[in-house]
N, C-alpha and C positions, 0 to 999 in steps of 0.2 A: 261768349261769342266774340268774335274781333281781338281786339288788341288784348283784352284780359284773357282768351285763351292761347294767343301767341307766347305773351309773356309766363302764365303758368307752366304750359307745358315746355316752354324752354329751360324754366327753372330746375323744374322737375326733373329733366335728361342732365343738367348739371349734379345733380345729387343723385344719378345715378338710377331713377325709377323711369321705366316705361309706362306712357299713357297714351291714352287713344281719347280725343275730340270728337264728342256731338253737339249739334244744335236746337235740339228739343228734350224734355222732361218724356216723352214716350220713346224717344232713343236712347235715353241714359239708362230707362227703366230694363228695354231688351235689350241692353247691354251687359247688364250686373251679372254678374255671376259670381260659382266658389272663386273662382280667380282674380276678382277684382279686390286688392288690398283698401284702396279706403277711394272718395268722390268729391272733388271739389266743383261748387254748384256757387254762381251769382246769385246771390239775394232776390233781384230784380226778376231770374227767370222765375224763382219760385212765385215769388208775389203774381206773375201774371199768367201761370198756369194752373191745369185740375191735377191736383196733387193726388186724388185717391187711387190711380195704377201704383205710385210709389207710395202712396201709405199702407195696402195693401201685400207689395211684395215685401214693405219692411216687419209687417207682423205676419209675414209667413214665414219668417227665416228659421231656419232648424235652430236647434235649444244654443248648440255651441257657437253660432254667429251671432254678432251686433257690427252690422258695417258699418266706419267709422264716414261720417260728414262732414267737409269744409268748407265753410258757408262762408261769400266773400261779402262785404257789406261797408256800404256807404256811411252811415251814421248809426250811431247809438252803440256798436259795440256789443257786447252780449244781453242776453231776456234780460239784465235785472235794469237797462237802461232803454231797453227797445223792443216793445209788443211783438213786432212781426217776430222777430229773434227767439219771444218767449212759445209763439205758434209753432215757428219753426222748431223749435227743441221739443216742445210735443211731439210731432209727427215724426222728427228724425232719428228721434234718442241720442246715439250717439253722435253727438254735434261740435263740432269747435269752430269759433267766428273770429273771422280775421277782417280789420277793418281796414279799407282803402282810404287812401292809400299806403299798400304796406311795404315793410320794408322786406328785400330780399330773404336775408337771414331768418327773421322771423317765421317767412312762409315756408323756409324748407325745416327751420323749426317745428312746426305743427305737423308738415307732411310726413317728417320722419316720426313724429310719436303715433300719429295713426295708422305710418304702416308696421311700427316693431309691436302696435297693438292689437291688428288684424293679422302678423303672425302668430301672437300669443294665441288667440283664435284658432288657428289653423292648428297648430299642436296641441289646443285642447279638441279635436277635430278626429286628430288621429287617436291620441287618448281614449277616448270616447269610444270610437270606431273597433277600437283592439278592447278594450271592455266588454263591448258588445258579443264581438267574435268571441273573449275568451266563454262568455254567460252562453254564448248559442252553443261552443262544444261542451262545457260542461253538462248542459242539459242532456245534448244528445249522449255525453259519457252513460251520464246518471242515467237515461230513458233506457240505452243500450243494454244497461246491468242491472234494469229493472232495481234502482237504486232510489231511497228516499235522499232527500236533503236537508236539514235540520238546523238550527241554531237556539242557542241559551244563552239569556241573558241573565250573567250571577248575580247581579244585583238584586234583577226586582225576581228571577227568576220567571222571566218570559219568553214562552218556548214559540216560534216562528218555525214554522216545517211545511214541505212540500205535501201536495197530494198521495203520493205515492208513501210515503213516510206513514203518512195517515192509515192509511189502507194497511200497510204493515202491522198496526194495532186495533185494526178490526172497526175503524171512523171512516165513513165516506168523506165527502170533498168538501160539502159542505156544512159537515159536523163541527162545533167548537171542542175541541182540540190542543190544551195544554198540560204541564209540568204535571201538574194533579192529578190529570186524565193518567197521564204516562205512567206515573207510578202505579196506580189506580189496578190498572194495566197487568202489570209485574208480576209473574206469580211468587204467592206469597213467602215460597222458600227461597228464590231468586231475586226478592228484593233487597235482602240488606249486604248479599253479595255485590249488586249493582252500586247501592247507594255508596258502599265502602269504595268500590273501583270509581266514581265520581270524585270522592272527598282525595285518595291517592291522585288523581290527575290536577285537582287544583293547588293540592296542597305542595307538590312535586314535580309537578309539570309533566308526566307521565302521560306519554298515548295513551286516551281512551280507547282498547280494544274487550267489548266483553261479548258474550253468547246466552241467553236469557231464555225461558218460555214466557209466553205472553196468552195472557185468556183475555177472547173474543166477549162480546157484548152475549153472544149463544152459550158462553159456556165452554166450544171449543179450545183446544191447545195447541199454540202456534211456536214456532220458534224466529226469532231476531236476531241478527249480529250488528253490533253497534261500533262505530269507530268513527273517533274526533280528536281535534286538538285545539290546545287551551291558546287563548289570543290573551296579549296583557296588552295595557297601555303605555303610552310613552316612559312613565314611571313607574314600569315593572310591574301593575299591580295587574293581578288575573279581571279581565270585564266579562268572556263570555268564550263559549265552547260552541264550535263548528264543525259539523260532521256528516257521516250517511249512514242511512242503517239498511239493511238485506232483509226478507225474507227467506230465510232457510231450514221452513220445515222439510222438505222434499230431500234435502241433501240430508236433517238428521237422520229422517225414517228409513232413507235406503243406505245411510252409515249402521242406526241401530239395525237393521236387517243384515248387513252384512256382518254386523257384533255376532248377532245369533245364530248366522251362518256358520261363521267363525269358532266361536267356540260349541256349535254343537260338532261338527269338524273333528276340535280338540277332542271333546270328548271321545267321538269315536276311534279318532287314531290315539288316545289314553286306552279305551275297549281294547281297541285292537292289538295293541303291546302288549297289554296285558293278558289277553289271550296269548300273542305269539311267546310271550316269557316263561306262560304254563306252558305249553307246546312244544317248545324247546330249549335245552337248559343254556344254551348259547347260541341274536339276529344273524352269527357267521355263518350256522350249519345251514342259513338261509342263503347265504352267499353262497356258500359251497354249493349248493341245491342247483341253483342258476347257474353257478358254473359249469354243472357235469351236463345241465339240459343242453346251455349253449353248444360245449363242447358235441354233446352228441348230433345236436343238430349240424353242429358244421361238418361233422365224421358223417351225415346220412347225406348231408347236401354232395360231401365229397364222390362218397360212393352211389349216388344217383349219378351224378356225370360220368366216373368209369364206366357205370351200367351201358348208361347212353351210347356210351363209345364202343366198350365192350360187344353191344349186344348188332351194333352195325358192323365191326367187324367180323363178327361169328355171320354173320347173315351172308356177306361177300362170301366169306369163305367157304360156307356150304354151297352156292353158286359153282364155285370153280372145283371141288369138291364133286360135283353133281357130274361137272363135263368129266372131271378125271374118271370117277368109277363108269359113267357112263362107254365112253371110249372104250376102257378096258376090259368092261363086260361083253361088247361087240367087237372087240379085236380077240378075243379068246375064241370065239366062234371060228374064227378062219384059222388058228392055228393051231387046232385042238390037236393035232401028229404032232407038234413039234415038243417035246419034252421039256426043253431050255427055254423056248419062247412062255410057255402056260408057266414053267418055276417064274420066270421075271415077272408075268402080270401077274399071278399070284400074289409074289411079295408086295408088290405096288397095291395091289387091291386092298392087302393086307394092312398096309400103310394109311393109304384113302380111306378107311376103315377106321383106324387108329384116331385119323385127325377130324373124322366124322363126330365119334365119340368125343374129342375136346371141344369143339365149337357145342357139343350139347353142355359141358361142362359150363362154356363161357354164357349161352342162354338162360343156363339157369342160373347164374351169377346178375345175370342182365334181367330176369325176371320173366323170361322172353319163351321158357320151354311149356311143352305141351302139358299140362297135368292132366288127369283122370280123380276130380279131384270127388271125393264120396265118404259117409260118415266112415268112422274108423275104432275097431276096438283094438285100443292101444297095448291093454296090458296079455292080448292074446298075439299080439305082432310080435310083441318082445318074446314071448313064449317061444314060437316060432323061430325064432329067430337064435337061440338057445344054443346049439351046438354049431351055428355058424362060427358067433361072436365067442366062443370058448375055442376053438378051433383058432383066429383071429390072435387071441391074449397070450396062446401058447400055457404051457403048462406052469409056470415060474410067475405068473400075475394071479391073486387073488378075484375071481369076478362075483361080484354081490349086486341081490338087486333092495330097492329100496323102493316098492309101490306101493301108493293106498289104495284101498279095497273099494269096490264101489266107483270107481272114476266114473264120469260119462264117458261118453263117445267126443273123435275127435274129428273133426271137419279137413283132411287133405287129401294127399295121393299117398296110397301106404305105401308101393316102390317104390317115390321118391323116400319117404319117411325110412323106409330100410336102408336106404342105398347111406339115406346121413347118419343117418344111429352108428350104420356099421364105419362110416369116414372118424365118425366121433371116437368110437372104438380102439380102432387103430391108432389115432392120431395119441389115443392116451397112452394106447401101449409103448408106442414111443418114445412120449415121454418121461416113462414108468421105467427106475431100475431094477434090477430083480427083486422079486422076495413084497413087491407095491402091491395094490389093490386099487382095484377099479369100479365104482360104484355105478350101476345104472336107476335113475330113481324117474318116478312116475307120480305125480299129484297133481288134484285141481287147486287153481289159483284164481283168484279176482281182482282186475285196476279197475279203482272205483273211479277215477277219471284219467281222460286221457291223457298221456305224455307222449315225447318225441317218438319212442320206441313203440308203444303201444293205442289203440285207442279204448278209450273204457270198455268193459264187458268178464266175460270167465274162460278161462283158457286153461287146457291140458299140457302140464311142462314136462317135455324127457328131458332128462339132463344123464351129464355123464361127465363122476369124478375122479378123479387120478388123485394119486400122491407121489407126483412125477417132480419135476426139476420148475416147472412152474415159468412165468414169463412175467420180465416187467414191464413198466408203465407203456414205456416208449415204443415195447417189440406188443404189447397187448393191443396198443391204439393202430399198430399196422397188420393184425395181425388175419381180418377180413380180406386186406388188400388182395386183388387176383396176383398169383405168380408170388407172392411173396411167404418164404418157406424160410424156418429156420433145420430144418434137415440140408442133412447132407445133398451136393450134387448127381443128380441122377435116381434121386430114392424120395423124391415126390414135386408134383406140378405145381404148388402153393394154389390150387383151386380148388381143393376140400371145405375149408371153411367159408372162402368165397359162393363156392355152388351152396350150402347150405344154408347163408345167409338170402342169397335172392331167393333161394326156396319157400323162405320163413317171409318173407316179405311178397311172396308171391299168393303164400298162403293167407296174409291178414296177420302175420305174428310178427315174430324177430326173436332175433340170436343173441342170447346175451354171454356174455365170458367175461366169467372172473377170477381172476390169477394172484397169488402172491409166490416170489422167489422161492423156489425151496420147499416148498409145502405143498403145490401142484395145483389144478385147474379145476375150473367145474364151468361145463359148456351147458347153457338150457335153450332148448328149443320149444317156445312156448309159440303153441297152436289152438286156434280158437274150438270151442264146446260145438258142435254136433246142435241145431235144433232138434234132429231126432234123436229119438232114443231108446229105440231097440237094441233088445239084449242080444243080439248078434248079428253080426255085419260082417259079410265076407270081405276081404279082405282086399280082392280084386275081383272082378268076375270073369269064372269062367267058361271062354268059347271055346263052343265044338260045335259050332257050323265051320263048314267049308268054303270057301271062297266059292261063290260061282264061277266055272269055269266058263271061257266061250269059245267059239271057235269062230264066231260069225268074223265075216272083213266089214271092217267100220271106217265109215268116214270122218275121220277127226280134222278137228277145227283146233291148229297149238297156235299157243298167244304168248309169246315171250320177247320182253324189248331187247336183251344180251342176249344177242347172234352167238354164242358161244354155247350157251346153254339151249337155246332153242336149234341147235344143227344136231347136238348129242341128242335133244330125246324127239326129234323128228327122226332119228337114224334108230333109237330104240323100240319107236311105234310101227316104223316100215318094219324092221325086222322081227317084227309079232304078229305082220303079214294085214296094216292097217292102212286104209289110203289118208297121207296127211294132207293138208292144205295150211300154210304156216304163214301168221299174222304178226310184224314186230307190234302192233300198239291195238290199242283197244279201239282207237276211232276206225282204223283199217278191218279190226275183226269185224266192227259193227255193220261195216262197209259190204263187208265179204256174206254175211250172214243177212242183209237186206236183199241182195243182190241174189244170191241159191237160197236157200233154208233147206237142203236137204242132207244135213248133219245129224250123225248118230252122236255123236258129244264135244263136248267146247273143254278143252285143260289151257287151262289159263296160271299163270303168274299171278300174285298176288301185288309188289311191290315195282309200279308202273311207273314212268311219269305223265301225265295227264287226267288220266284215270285208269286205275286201279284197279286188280282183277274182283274187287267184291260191286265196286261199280257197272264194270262190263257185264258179270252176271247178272244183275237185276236187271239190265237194260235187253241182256240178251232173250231172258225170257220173256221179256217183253213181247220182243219180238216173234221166239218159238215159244209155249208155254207147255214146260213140261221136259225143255229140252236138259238131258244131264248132262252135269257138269262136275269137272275135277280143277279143281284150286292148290296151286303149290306156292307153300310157302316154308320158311326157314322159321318162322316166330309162333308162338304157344296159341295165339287165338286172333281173330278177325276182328277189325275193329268193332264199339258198339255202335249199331244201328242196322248190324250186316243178321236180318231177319228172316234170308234166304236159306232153304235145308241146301245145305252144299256140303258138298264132301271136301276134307281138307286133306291134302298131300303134302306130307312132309319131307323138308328139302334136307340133307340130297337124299334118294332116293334110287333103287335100284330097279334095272329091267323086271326082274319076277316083283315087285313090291308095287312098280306101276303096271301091271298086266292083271295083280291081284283088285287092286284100287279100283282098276277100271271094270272088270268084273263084278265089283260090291256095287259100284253107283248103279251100274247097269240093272243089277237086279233087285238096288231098291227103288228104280222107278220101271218095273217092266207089270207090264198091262196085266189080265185074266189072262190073258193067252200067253203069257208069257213073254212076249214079244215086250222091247223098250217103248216108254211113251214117245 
């Protein structure tokens, strides 16, 4: 107080230290803090206050603080000449006594060793502080990785380890737990491995890294991974080994699981070589295998989309096909005197006719034509068929047949089946230079499983082989394509093997051709086995019923969205002496037919936009039940789900063919009395 702390703390700002002045021992106390470097206190205040607030914060002070005291004093000098001095050094610990009156020098003498002493403090503060931190993340490392922590000491050989460490060798927490234990521990083939990689890391300074089993107090087997490093002392000598150890049974057992996996794996792909090695005398003719599959898959993916496209344009074009004959079969009516007029629709007819016939071609390229499809005896078709296909070869081709006895029956359309035998025929005779031979063979065959071409089952193959000029690779893989012909210009449509491939593919089979240069061809048409199997199956069946003829006047209901096609066969029904009523769309027929219902029959379009002539039917009989209906379409069958008995028209179509049609429905739905339902 007064003059002694004027002169102090002036000193003090001479040397550079900032201090802050109080007037009582309960000021100086809530004053103190980590910030305050050291405290210079009169003698006289302490003597005459209760020192236990400052005895008390002085044995509170964390491990790394002793704040330094400087105690100013009248007499005696330091404890060993002055009791109060030696009180005071008790309570204060760190104490330095400077006696009044003192000299300048000296006082900043002392102030300066008590503050570069309370920085020492303060650096061991931080020390300490970053100790701490690094011991709290290691813990959490170790907690994190469910890690033990461990230490040996080589001397006496005393082991210090974490809980978890413990636990790793089958000891709880509060089990005793050393070197002895540990080994104890080891099993007994994995011990002198370990012990050896111990005596290597001291003796060589080698990372301890080893993997071990370890048996439980139960008996059970555990696995360990141990990893440490060797600490020496200032004089190079080894004192002790610091480490962590793991638990990693769970990684052995689903490593050893995956061994077993592994090589039972091996094994089987060893089995399985070794099969494929008896099987085949070279893994390439497996390569090549894949290859001809792929290949063939992309040759059907090909000829799926010509289909597609193919079978939409055949479709247009019987459409316009439909108006042409239609027109010119009702233009021939008015000019039946004129001789010149009847030659020109004639030839035109003739034509329209012509190109009717190729759109069936491109259908059944497209997959798209009608079949009549019923069991089939094959080797009495070829019979049959005998003085055609020799008529066909001409006299200068050898024809032989090559069937076996017994075949089944075969599941298609035998027209179409003629029409390709006899395409096949031809095609070889063409092939064929004089003086060749042409073989027609007939046997059952079986894929035991499926491929691109076939799906598993037993199938009846014709085939038909030449010893013609033969086709290579490149002209073999086009050789299905539509329109592509290696004959001459004008002496064929390149649609023979085309129709006969969507045939086979229509049928459940496929067309196979195999060719080499020079040695000539062999075409098979393999066609699936007949569930039934009666010894004779005609061949087609035949009718000799008559059309019903009518003569009645009918109200008809025509439903067609092409204004082009629906003017021609509204002009073909009046002129059959029919009253029409003509709908472009099927929501307008539905419209017209809620509206009257007093319609003898509905001919509808099949291929609508909104809904579709097998939709309109279901709905219409909805509405009439019972009422007949005729369906025109250019394609082989009605979508599935079309459950309705409906008669199908096929496009294009002529006046006598829809006057016949319309007759048939008429009188498969005409009552007892005869009369339509």
């Amino acid at each position: 107080m007064g003059r002694d702390a004027q002169i102090a703390a002036s000193l003090l700002t001479e040397a550079g230290i900032v201090s802050r002045t109080v007037e009582t021992i309960p000021a100086m106390v809530s004053e103190m803090g980590d910030d305050v470097a050291f405290v210079v206190v009169t003698e006289e205040t302490l003597r005459s206050a209760d020192l236990r607030p400052l005895s008390d914060w002085i044995g509170n002070q964390p491990a790394w603080s002793d704040l330094p005291f400087i105690v100013l004093t009248h007499r005696g000098g330091g404890p060993d000449r002055n009791p109060v001095a030696l009180r005071l050094s008790e309570i204060l610990g760190n104490v330095s006594f400077v006696e009044r009156p003192f000299h300048a020098t000296t006082f900043i003498s002392v102030s300066r060793t008590a503050f570069r002493n309370r920085l020492r403090q303060f650096h061991a503060r931080t020390q300490i502080e970053a100790l701490a931190d690094s011991k709290s993340w290691l813990q959490t490392a170790l907690s994190a990785g469910r890690l033990g922590s461990w230490e040996l000491d080589l001397a006496s050989l005393t082991l210090v380890c974490s809980d978890t460490c413990k636990a790793i060798f089958g000891y709880g927490r509060n089990d005793d737990f050393g070197y002895e234990q540990l080994l104890a521990g080891v099993h007994p083939e994995d011990r002198p491995r370990m012990q050896s990689a111990v005596r290597d890391t001291i003796e060589n300074g080698k990372e301890y890294s080893i993997e071990y089993r370890v048996i439980w107090a139960d008996g059970s087997v555990h696995w360990a991974e141990i990893k440490a490093q060797l600490y020496r002392n200032r004089h190079g000598i080894p004192v002790k080994m610091v480490g962590v150890s793991a638990d990693i049974t769970e990684r052995r057992e689903i490593a050893e699981r995956q061994r077993q996996v592994n090589e039972t794996l091996e094994l089987r792909v060893e089995e399985r070589t070794a099969e494929l090695l008896q099987a085949h005398e070279t893994v390439m003719a497996e390569v090549e295998q894949r290859q001809k599959a792929e290949e063939q898959l992309r040759q059907a993916l090909k000829m799926e989309a010509i289909g597609q496209l193919t079978g939409g344009v055949a479709h247009d074009f019987n459409n316009l096909l439909m108006a042409v004959m239609g027109n010119l079969e009702l233009l021939a009516k008015h000019v039946s005197g004129d001789e010149r007029a009847m030659r020109l629709i004639d030839g035109a007819l003739k034509g329209a006719k012509r190109g009717a016939s190729l759109t069936q071609c491109l259908l059944a390229f497209a997959r798209r034509q009608d079949l009549q499809v019923k069991p089939i005896d094959m080797p009495k078709l070829i019979e049959d068929m005998d003085d055609l296909l020799r008529r066909s070869v001409g006299s200068s081709i050898v024809l032989e047949r090559a069937i076996e006895k017994d075949v089944r029956l075969a599941l298609g359309d035998a027209n179409q089946i003629e029409l390709a035998l006899l395409n096949l025929v031809v095609n070889a005779r063409d092939a064929t230079v004089e003086r060749g031979t042409i073989t027609i063979g007939l046997r059952e065959d079986r894929v035991s499983r499926t491929t691109p071409e076939l799906a598993a089952g037993d199938y009846i193959v014709l085939s038909v082989t030449d010893t013609g000029v033969g086709m290579n690779a490149e002209t073999l893989k086009k050789a299905i394509d539509p329109f592509f012909s290696t004959k001459e210009l004008g002496k064929g449509t390149g649609l023979g093997l085309s129709m006969i491939h969507g045939l086979a593919l229509q049928l459940k089979g496929a067309l196979v051709l195999q060719s080499t240069p020079g040695k000539g061809t062999t075409a098979e048409l393999w066609i699936p086995v007949s569930e039934e199997n009666t010894s004779q199956v005609p061949l087609s069946p035949v009718t000799t019923a008559t059309p019903l003829a009518t003569d009645r006047h009918l109200r008809i209901l025509m439903v067609d969205d092409d204004a082009l096609i629906a003017m021609s066969s509204v002009d073909m029904l009046e002129d059959l002496g029919h009253e029409v009523v003509e709908a472009s769309s099927g929501k307008q027929a539905l419209e017209i037919l809620s509206a009257e219902r007093t319609f003898d029959l509905l001919v509808t379009d099949f291929s609508m936009p909104g809904m579709n002539g097998a939709e309109l039917s279901r709905r219409a009989r909805e509405l009439i039940p019972g009422l007949p209906i005729l369906i025109a379409t250019g394609y082989a069958d009605l979508p599935e789900g079309t459950d309705l008995e409906i008669t199908r028209l096929g496009k294009p179509y002529t006046q006598d063919q829809l006057a016949t049609e319309i007759s048939k429905v008429l009188a498969s739905t005409a009552g007892p009395s005869g009369s339509s339902i």
